[in-house]
Backbone as CSV, one residue per row, in Angstrom:
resi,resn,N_x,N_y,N_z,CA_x,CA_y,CA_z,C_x,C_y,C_z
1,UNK,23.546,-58.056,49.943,23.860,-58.545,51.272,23.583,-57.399,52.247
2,UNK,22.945,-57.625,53.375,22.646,-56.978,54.159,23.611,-56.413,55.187
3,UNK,23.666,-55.298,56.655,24.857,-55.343,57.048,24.908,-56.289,57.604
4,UNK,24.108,-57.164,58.611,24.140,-58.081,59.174,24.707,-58.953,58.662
5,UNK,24.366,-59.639,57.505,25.191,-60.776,56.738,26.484,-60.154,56.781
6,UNK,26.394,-58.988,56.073,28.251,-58.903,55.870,29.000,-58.855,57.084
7,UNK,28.572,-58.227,58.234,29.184,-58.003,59.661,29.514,-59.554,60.003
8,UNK,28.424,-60.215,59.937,28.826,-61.590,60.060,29.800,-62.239,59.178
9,UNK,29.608,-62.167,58.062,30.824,-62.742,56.929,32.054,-62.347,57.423
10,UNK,32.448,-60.979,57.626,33.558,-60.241,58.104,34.561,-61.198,59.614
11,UNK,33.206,-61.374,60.549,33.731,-62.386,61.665,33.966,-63.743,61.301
12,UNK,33.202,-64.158,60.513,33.977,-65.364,59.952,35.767,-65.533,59.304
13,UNK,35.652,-64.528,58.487,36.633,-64.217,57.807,37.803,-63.946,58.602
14,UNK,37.568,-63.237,59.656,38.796,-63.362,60.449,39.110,-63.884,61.907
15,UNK,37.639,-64.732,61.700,37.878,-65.822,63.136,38.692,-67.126,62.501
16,UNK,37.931,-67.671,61.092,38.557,-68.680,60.456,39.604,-68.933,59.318
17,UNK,39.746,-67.401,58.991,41.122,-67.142,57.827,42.255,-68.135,58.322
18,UNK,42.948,-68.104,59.423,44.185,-68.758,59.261,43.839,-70.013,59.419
19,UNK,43.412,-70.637,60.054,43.038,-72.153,59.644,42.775,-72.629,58.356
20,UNK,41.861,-71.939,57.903,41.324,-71.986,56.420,42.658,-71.664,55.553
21,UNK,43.799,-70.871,56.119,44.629,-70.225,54.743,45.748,-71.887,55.215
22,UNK,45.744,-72.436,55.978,46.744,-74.085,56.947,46.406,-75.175,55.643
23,UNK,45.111,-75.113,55.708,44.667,-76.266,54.716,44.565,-75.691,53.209
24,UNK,44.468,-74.871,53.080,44.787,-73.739,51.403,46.323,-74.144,51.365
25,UNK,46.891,-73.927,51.992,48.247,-74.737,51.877,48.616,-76.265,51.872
26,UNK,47.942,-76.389,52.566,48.112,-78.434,52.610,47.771,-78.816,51.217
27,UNK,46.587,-77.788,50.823,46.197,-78.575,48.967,47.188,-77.722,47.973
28,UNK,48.076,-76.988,48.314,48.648,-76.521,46.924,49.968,-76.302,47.100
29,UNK,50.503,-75.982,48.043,52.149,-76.494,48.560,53.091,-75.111,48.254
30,UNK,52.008,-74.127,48.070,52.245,-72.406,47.487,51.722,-71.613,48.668
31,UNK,52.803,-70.876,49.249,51.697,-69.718,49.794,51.047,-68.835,49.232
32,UNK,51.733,-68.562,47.822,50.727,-67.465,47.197,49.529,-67.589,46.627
33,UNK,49.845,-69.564,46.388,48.787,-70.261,45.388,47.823,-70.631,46.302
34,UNK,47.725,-70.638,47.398,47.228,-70.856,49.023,46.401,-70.114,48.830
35,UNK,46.681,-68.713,48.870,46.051,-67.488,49.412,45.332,-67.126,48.300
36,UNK,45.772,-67.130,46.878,44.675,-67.015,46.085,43.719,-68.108,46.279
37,UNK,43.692,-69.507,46.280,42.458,-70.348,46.486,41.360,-69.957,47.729
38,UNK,42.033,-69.352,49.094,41.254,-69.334,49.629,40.918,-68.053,49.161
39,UNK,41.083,-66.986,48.596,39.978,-66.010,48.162,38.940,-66.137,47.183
40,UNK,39.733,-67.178,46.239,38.523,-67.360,45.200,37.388,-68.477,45.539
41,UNK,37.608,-68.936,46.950,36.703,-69.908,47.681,35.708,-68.647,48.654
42,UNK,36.764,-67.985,49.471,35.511,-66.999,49.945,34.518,-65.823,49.213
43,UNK,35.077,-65.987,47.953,34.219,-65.135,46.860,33.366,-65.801,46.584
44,UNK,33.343,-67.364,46.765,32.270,-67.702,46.280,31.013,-67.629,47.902
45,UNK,31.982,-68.017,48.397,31.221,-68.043,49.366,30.103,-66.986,49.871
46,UNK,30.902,-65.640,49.602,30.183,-64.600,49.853,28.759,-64.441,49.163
47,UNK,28.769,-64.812,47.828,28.020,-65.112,47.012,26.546,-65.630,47.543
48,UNK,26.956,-66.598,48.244,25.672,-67.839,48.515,25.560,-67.394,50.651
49,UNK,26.146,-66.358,51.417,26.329,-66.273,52.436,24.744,-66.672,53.218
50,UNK,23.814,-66.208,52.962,22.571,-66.219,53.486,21.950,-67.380,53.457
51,UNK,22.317,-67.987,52.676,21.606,-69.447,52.302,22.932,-70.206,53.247
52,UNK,24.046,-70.067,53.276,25.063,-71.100,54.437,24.849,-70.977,55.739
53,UNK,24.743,-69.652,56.140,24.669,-69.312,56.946,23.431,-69.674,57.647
54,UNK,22.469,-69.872,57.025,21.272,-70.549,57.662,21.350,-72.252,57.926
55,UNK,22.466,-72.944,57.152,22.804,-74.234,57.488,23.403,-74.108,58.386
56,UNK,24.015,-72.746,59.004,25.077,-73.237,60.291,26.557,-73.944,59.837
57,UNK,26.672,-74.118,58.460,28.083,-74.707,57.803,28.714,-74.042,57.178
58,UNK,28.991,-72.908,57.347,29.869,-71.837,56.651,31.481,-72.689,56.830
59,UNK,32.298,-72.857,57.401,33.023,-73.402,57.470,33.301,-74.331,56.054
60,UNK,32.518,-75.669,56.527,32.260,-76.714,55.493,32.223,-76.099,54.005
61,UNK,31.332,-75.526,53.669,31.529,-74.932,52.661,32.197,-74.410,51.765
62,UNK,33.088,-73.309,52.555,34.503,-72.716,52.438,35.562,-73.966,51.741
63,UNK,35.576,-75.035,52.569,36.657,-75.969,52.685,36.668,-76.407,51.233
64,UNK,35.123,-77.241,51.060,34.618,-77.891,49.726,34.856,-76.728,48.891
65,UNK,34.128,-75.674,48.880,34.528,-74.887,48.019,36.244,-74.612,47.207
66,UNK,36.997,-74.653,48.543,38.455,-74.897,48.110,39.395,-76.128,47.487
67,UNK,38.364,-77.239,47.955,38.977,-78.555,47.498,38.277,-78.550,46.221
68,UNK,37.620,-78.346,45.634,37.064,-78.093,44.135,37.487,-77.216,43.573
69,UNK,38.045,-76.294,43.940,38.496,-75.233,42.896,40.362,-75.877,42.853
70,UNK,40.581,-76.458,44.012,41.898,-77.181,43.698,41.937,-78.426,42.712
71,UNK,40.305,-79.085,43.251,41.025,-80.275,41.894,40.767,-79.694,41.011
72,UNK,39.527,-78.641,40.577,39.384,-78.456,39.123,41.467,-77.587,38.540
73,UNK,42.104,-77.058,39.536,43.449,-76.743,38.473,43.752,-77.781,38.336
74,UNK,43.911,-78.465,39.461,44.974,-79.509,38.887,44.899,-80.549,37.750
75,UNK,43.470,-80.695,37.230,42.591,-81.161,36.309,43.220,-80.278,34.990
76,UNK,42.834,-78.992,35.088,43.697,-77.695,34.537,45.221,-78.349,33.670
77,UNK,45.831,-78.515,34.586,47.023,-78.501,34.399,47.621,-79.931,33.705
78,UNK,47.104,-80.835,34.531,47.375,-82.302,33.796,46.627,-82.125,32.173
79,UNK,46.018,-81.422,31.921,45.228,-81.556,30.186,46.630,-80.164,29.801
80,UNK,47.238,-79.109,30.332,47.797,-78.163,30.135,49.371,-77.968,30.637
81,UNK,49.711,-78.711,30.778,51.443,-79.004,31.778,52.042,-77.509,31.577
82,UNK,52.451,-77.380,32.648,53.383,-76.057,32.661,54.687,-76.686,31.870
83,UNK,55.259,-76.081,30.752,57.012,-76.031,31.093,57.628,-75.273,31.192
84,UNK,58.511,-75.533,32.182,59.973,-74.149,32.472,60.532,-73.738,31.279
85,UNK,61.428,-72.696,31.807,62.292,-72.944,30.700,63.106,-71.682,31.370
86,UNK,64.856,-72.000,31.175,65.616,-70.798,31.899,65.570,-69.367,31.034
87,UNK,65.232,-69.699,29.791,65.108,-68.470,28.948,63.298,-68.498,28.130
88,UNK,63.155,-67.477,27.546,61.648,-67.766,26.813,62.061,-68.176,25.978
89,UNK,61.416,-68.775,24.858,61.720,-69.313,23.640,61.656,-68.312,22.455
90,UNK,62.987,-68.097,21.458,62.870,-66.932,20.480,61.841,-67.147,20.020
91,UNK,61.224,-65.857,19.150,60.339,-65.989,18.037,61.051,-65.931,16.758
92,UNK,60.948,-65.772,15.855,61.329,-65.556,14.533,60.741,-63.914,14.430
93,UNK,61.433,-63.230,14.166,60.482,-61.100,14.224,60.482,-61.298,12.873
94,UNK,61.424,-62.325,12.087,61.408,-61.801,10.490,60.739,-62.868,9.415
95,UNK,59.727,-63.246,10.867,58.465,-64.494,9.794,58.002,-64.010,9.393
96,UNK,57.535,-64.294,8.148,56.322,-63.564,7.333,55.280,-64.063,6.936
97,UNK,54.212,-63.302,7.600,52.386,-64.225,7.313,51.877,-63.353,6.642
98,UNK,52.633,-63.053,5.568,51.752,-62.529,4.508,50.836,-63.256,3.557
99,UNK,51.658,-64.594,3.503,50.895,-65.620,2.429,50.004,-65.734,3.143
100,UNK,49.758,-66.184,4.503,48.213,-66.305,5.344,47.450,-65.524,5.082
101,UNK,48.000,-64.091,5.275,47.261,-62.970,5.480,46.531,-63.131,3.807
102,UNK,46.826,-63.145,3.017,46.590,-63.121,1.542,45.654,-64.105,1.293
103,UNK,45.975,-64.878,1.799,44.923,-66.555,2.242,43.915,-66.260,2.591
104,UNK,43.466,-65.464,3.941,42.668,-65.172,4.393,41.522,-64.115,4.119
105,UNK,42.129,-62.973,3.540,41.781,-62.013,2.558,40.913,-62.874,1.260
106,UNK,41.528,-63.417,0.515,40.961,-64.242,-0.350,39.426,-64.761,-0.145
107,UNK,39.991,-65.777,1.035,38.524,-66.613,1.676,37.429,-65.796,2.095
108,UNK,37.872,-64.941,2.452,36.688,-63.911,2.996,35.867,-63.599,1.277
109,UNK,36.655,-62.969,0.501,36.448,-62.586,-0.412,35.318,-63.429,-1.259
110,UNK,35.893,-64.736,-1.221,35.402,-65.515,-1.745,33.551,-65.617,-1.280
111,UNK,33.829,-66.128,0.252,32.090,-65.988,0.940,31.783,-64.638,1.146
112,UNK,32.056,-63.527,0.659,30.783,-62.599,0.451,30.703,-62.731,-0.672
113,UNK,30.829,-63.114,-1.814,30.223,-64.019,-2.857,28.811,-64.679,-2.741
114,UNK,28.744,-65.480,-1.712,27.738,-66.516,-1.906,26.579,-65.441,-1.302
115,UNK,25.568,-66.075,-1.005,24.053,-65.745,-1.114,24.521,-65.928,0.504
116,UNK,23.423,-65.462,0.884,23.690,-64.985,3.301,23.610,-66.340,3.400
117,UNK,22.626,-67.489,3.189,21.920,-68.607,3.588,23.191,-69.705,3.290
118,UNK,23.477,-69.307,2.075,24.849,-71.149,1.783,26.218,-70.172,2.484
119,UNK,26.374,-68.823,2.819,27.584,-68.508,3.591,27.386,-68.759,4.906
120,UNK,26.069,-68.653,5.528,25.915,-68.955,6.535,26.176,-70.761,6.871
121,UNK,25.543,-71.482,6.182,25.632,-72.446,6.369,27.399,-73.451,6.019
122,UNK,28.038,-72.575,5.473,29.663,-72.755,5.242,30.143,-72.503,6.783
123,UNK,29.787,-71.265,6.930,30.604,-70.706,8.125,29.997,-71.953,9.618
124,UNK,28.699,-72.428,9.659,28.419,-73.092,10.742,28.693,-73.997,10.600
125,UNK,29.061,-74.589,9.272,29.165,-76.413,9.080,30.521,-76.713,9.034
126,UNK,31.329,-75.557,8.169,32.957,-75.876,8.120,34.013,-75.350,9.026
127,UNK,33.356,-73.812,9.643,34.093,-72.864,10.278,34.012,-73.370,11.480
128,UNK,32.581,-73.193,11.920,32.247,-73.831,13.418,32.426,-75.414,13.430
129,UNK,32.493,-76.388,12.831,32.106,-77.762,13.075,31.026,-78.160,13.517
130,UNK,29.701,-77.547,13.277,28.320,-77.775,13.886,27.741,-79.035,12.941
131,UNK,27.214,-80.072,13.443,26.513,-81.139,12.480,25.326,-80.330,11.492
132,UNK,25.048,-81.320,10.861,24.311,-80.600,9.463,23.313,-80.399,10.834
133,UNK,22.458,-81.503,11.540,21.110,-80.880,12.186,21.269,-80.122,13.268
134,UNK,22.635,-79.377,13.943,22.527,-78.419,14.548,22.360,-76.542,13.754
135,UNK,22.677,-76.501,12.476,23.011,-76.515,11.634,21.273,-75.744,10.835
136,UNK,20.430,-76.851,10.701,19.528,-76.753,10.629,18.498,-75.804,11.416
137,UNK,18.734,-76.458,12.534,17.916,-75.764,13.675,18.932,-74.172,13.917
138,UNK,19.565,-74.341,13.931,20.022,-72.454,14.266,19.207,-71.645,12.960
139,UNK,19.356,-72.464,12.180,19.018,-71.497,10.659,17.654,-71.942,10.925
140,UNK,16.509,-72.598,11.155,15.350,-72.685,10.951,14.757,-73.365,10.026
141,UNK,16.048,-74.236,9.075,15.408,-75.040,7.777,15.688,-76.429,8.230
142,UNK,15.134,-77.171,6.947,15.859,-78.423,6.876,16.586,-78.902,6.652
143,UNK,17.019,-80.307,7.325,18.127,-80.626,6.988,18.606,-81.191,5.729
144,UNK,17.917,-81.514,4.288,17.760,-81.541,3.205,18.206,-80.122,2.677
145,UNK,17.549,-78.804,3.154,18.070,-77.682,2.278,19.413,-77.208,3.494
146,UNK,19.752,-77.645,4.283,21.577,-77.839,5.011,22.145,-78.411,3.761
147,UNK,21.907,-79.718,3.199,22.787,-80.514,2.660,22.901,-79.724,0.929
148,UNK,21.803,-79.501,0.881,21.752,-78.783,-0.897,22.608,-77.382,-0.230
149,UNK,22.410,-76.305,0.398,22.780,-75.328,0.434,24.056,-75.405,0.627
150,UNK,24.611,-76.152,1.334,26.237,-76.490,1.539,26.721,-76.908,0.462
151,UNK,26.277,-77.945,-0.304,26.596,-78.686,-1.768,26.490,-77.057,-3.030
152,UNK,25.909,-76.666,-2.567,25.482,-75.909,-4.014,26.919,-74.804,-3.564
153,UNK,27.440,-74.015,-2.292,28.053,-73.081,-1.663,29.523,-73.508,-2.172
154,UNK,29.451,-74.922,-2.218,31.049,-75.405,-2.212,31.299,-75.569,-3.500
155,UNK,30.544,-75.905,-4.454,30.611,-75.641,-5.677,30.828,-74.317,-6.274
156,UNK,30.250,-73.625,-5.584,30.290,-71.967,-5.920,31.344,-71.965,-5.878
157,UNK,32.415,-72.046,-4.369,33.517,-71.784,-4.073,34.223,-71.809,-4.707
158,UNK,34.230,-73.902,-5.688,35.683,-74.322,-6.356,35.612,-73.487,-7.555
159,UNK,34.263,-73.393,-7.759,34.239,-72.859,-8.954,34.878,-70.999,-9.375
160,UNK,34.854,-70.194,-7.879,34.937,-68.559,-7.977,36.922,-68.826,-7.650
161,UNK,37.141,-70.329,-7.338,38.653,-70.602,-6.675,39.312,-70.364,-7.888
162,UNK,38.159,-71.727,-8.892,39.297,-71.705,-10.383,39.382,-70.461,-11.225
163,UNK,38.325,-69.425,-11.098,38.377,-68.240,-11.856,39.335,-67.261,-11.318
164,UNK,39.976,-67.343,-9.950,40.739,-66.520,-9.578,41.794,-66.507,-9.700
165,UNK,42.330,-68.266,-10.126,43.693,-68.950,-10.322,44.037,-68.581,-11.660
166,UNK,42.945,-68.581,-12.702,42.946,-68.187,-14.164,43.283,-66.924,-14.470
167,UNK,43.089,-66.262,-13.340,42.970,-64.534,-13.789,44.307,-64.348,-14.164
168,UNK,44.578,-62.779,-14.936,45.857,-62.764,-15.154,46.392,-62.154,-13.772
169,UNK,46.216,-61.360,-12.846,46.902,-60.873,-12.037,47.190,-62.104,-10.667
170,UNK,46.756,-63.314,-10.995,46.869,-64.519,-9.911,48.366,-64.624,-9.622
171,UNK,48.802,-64.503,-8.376,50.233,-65.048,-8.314,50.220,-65.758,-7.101
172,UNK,50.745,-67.224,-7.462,51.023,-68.018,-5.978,51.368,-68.004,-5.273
173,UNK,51.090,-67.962,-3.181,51.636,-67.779,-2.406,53.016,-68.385,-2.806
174,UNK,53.743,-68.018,-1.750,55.079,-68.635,-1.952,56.107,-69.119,-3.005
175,UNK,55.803,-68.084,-4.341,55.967,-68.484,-5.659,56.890,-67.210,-6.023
């Protein structure tokens, strides 16, 4: 941004701040929640200044800019509900995720076992949830050697699962 643009941005900013901060309030019913929207509206704004500013609608912009970043929280929030609460909620300090931790240790263990190609294709098909033909295309094969390489990987698995359960030093989580 040039000084000109910014000298100009600057007069905007404090010819139209309080009007702009009137209706930042009308959409969020917060002054603090006010005043952050209209900054994260004139950040954007600043962004795109040269190109508004040649529409002559800097204003307009600003506004829309703020009524979109308001519905997108409130969008936010209805999928995410705040709840109060007069105290935080305890944790448990004397849970123990060791069996996870042991779980997890394991699984790892288990896929550096396999060959790069059927771990890879475990980790994108089961870990990630990617369809077999997205799946395909990241790896560069087909979707025939997706379906064998996954089939052949999971077999590996049950099979390196039952040798570990057999061993003598095996002891069951939570046992």
């Amino acid at each position: 941004m040039n000084d000109e643009h910014e000298r100009e941005f600057r007069d905007f900013v404090a010819a139209r701040s309080p009007a702009l901060l009137r209706t930042a309030y009308l959409l969020t019913g917060d002054v603090h929640h006010a005043q952050d929207l209209l900054q994260t509206a004139l950040l954007a704004s600043v962004r795109h200044w040269s190109r508004i500013r040649r529409r002559d609608e800097p204003e307009r912009y600003v506004r829309r800019a703020m009524y979109r970043h308001q519905v997108n929280w409130w969008r936010a929030r209805a999928r995410r509900p705040e709840v109060l609460a007069a105290e935080p909620p305890d944790r448990d300090a004397r849970a123990d995720h060791s069996a996870a931790t042991v779980q997890r240790h394991a699984l790892m263990d288990l896929l550096r076992r396999l060959p790069s190609r059927q771990r890879a294709v475990v980790v994108l098909r089961y870990y990630e949830d990617r369809s077999e033909a997205e799946v395909a295309e990241l790896l560069g094969i087909s979707l025939g050697t997706v379906r064998s390489q996954a089939s052949r990987a999971l077999r590996k698995l049950r099979a390196y699962q039952a040798e570990s359960y057999e061993s003598p030093g095996y002891v069951r989580a939570g046992r």
